[in-house]
C-alpha positions in Angstrom: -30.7 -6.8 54.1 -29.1 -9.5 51.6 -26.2 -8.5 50.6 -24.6 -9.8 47.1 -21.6 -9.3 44.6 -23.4 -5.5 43.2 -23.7 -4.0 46.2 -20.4 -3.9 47.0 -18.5 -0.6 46.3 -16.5 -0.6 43.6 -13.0 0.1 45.4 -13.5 -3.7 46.8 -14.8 -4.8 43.6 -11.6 -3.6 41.6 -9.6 -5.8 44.3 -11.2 -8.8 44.1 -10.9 -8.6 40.2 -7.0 -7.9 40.4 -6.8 -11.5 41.6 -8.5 -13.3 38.7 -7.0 -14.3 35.0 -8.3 -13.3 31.9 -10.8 -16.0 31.6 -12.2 -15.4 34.9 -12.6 -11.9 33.9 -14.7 -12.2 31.1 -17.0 -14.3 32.4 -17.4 -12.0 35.3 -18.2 -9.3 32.5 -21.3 -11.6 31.3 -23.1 -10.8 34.1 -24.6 -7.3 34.4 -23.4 -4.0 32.8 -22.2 -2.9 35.8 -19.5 -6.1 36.5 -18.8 -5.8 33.2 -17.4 -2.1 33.4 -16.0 -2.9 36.4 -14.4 -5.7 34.9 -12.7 -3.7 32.1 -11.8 -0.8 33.9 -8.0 0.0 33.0 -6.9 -0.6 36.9 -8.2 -4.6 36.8 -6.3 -5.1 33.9 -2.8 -3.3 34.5 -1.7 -6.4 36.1 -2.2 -8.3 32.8 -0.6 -5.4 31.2 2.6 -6.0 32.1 3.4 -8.9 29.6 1.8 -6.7 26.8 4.1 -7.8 23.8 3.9 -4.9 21.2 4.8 -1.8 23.6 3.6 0.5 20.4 0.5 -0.2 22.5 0.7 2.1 24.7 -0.8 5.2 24.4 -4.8 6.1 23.7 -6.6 2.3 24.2 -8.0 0.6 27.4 -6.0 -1.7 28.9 -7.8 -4.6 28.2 -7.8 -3.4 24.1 -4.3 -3.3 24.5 -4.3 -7.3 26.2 -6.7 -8.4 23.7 -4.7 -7.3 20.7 -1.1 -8.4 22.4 -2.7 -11.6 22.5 -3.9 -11.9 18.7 0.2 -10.7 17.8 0.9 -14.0 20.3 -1.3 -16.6 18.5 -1.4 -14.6 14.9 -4.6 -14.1 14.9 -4.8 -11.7 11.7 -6.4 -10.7 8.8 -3.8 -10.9 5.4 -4.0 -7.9 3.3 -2.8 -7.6 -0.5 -1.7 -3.7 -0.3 0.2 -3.1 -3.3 1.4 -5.6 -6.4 4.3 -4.6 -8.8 4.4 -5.1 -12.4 8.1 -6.2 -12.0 10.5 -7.3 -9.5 11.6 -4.5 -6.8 13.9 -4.3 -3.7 11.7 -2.2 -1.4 12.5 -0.4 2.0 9.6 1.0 4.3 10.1 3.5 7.5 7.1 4.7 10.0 7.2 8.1 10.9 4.4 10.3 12.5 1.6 7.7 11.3 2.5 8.0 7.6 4.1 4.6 5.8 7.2 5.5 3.1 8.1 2.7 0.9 11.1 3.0 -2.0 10.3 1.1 -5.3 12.5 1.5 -8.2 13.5 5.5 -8.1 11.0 6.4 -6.2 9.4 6.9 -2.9 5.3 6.5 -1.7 4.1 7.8 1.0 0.9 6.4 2.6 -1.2 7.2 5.5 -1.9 4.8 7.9 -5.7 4.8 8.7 -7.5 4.7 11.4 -6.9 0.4 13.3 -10.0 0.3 14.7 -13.5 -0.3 14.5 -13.8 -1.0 11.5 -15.9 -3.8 9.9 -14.7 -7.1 9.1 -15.6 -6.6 4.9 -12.9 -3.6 5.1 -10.3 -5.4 7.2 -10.5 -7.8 4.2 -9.9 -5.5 1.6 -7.5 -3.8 3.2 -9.0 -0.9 3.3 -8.1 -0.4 6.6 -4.6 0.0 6.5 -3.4 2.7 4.3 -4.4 5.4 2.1 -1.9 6.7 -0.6 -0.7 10.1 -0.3 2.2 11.3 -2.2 5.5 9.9 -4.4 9.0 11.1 -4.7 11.3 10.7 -7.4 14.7 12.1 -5.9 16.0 11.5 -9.1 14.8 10.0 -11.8 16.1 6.5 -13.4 18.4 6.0 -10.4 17.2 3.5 -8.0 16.4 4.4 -4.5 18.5 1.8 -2.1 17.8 2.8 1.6 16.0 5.8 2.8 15.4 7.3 6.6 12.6 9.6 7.8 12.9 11.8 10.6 11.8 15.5 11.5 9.8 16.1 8.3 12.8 15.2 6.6 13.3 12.1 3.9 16.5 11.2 3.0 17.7 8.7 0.1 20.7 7.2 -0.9 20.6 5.5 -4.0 22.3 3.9 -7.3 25.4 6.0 -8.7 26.1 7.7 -5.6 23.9 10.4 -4.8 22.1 11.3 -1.6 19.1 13.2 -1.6 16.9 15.0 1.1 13.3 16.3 0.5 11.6 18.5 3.0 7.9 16.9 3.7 6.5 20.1 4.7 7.4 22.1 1.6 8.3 19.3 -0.6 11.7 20.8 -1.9 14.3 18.3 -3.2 17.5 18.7 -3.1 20.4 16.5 -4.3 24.1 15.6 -3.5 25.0 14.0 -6.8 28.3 13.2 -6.4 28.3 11.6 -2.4 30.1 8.5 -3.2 31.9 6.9 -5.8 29.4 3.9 -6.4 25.9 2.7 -5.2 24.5 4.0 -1.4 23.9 0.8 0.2 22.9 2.5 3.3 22.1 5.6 5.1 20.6 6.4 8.9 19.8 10.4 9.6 19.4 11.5 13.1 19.5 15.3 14.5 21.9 17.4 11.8 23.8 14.6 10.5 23.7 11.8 7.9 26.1 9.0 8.1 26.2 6.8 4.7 28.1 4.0 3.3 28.3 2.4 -0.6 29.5 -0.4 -2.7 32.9 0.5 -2.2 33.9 0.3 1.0 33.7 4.0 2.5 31.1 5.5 5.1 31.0 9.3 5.1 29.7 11.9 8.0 27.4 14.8 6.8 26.1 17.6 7.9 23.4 19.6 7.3 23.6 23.6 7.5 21.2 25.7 9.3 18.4 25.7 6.5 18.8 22.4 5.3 19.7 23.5 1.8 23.1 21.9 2.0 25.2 19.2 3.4 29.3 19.4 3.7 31.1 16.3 4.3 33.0 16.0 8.0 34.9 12.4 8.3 35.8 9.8 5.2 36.3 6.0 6.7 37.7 3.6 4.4 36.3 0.1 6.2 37.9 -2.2 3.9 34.8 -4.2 3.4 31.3 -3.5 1.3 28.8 -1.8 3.8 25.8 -3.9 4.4 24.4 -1.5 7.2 24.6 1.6 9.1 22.4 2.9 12.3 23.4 6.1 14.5 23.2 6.2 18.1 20.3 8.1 19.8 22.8 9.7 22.0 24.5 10.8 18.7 28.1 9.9 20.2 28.8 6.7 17.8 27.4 5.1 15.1 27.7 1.5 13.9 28.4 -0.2 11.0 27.5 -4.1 9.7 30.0 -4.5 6.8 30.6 -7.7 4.5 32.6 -9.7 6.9 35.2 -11.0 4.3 37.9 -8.5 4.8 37.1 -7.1 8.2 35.3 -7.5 11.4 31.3 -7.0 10.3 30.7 -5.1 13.4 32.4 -2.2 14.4 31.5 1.3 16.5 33.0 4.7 15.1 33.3 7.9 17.0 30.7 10.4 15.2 32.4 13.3 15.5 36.0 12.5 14.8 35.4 9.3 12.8 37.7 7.0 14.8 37.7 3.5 14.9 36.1 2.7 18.8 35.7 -0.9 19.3 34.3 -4.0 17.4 31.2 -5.7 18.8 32.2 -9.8 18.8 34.6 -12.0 18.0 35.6 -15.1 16.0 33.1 -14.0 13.7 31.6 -16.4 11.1 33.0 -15.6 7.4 30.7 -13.5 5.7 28.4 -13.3 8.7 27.6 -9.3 8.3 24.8 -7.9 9.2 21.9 -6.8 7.0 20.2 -4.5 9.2 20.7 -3.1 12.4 18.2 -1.2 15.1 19.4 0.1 18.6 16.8 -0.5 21.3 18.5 2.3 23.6 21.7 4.4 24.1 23.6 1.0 25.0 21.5 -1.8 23.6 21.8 -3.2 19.9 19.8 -5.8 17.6 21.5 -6.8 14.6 20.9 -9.7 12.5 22.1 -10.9 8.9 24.0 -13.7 6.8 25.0 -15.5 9.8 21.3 -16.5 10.7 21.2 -15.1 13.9 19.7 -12.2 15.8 21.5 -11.1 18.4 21.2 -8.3 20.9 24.0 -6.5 22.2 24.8 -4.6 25.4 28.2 -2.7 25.7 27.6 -2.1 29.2 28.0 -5.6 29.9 30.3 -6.4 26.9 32.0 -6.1 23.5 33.3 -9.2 22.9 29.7 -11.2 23.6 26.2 -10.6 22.7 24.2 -10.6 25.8 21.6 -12.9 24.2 21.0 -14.6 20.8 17.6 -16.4 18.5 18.5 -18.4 15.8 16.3 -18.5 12.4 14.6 -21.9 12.6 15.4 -22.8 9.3 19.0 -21.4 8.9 18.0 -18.6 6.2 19.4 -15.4 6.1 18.0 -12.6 8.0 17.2 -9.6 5.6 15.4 -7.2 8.0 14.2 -6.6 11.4 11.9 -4.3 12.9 11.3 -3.8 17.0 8.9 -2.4 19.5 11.9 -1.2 21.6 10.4 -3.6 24.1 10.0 -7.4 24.1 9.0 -7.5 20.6 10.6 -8.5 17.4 9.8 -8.4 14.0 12.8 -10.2 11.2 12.1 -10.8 7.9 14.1 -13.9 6.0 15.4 -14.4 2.4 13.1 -16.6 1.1 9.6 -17.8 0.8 8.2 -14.5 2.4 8.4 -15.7 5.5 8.1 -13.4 8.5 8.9 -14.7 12.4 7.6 -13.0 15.4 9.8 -13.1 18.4 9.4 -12.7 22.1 12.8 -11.1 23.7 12.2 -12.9 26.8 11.5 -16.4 24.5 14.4 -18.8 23.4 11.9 -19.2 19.9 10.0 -17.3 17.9 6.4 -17.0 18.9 4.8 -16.9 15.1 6.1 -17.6 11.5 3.8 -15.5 8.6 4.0 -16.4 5.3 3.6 -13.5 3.2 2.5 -13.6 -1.1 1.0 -16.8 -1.4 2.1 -20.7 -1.5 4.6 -20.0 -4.7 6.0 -16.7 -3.2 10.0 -17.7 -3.0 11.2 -13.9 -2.5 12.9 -12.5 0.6 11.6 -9.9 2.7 13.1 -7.0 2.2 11.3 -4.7 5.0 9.8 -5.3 7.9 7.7 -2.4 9.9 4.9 -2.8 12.5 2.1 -0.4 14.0 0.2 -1.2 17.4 -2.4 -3.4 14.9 -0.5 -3.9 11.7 2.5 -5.5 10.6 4.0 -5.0 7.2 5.9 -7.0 4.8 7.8 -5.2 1.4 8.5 -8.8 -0.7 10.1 -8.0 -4.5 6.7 -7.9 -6.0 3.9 -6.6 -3.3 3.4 -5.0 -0.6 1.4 -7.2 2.6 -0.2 -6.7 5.2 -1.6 -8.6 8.6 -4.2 -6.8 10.4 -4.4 -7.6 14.4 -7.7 -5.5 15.2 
């Protein structure tokens, strides 16, 4: 009896495909049907898996979806999506939480759902129809501008123009409002567990916490930082927070003990003047990406050191990094202060991997926000919201 290829059971047949690339693979799926599912089967392609770039990935595709759409992020392979045009000039901020997209503009806060990223036909991709749906809006308080907002646990909390903080429960929808938080504009805020750590205009960060309903928040630590707060983010572990100030009066980077609101360490040295940090975004309990006036991203490890960031990326073109968004993996995502322009980096890459150029040829406003799903990555620019769509 002649034996070929097919007969072969498919235990050997998944080890000979192991040792082939991705080109040699799918020609080996043009065969038959049954090399083909062979050929796809999530245990040929784990091997390729391991380079994936957008770690958001992985959970609920095959394998070889999860390749082939890591490899359209690569060589930006996308559809661009109009999702949203203002009337007038805005300076937007989007989070991602539980597949529903929040986005500020002016005093107040949309909330979309994020649609199915798949299978859908290329006439919807184009339209954008693919991406999100609207949902709801908040107006924490009306006629003051919402600045920065954070969403976790069902909870969305703002900080805004004139001071205030506010917190709305998504479940029930009940606002409630700190009017009198700080003595000028929230520039930031980050919300994590039972406390809220914010910082304004004037040069002072505060430590909240909420009480057992919610319903209330009582302030724990005052830090004056001698400097205008650019940026706040929280530590998972909820030990420390950090905060990117101006960089005119003090060191931009510095790490505060949550609970007692001491001074801990500064992150860096011989810092450049002015050279804060616009946004921040900790990859783990040790590990943190910043990036901001002094063109640079850099990643920083305090288990290795304080002084030095363990690795840096340099915007090509020397502009100012406004936002960043990451995977927690290989993958980042910075938005720059001009021209819409959004760069794709590979961690383990010296340079960026993609540039996108969001709003058109004319477009010459920065990116405010930055956020990505497992197919989607979305740009806030002053006058629209934009899409590219990976599927």
């Amino acid at each position: 009896m002649k034996l070929c290829l097919i007969s072969l059971p498919d235990e050997v047949l998944i080890y000979i495909f192991s040792f082939l690339d991705i080109v040699s693979l799918v020609k080996v799926s043009l065969v038959c049907k049954k090399l083909k599912s062979i050929a796809s089967s999530n245990a040929v392609w784990l091997p390729h898996n391991l380079n994936v770039l957008n770690k958001a990935l992985l959970s609920g595709i095959p394998v070889k979806e999860q390749c082939r759409i890591s490899h359209r992020w690569r060589k930006g392979l996308g559809y661009s999506l109009k999702l949203q045009s203002y009337p007038r000039s805005f300076m937007p901020w989007m989070d991602i939480s539980q597949r529903k997209l929040f986005m500020s503009q002016g005093d107040m806060v949309q909330k979309f759902e994020l649609k199915s990223e798949l299978n859908f036909s290329n006439r919807l991709k184009r339209l954008g129809k693919s991406a999100i749906k609207f949902e709801k809006t908040y107006v924490p308080q009306r006629g003051d501008d919402v600045y920065q907002f954070c969403v976790r646990r069902n909870l969305l909390v703002c900080g805004g123009w004139n001071g205030y903080l506010s917190w709305t429960d998504l479940n029930s929808d009940s606002t409630n409002i700190n009017k009198n938080s700080h003595e000028s504009d929230v520039h930031a805020v980050d919300f994590r567990d039972n406390i809220i750590v914010s910082g304004s205009r004037k040069e002072d960060i505060k430590v909240w916490r909420f009480n057992a309903d919610y319903s209330h928040i009582s302030e724990c630590t005052s830090i004056n930082t001698m400097d205008r707060i650019l940026s706040l983010r929280i530590n998972p572990t909820l030990s420390t927070f950090v905060s990117g100030t101006g960089g005119i009066l003090a060191h931009p980077l510095r790490v505060w003990d949550l609970n007692r609101g001491e001074f801990v360490h500064q992150l860096g040295k011989n810092h450049r003047l002015g050279g804060g940090p616009l946004d921040m975004a900790f990859t783990g309990a040790h590990t943190l990406l910043s990036a901001g006036y002094d063109t640079y991203i850099k990643l920083w490890d305090t288990r290795k050191s304080t002084s030095h960031c363990v690795r840096s990326w340099e915007e090509p073109h020397d502009n100012t990094i406004y936002c960043l968004t990451t995977d927690g993996g290989h993958m980042i995502v910075s938005g720059s202060c001009r021209h819409g322009v959004v760069r794709l980096w590979d961690a383990r890459m010296h340079k960026c991997l993609q540039t996108f150029y969001f709003g058109g040829r004319h477009v010459n406003s920065p990116v405010y926000s930055v956020q990505s799903t497992r197919t989607h990555l979305f740009a806030a620019l002053a006058k629209g919201l934009f899409a590219i769509e990976f599927t």
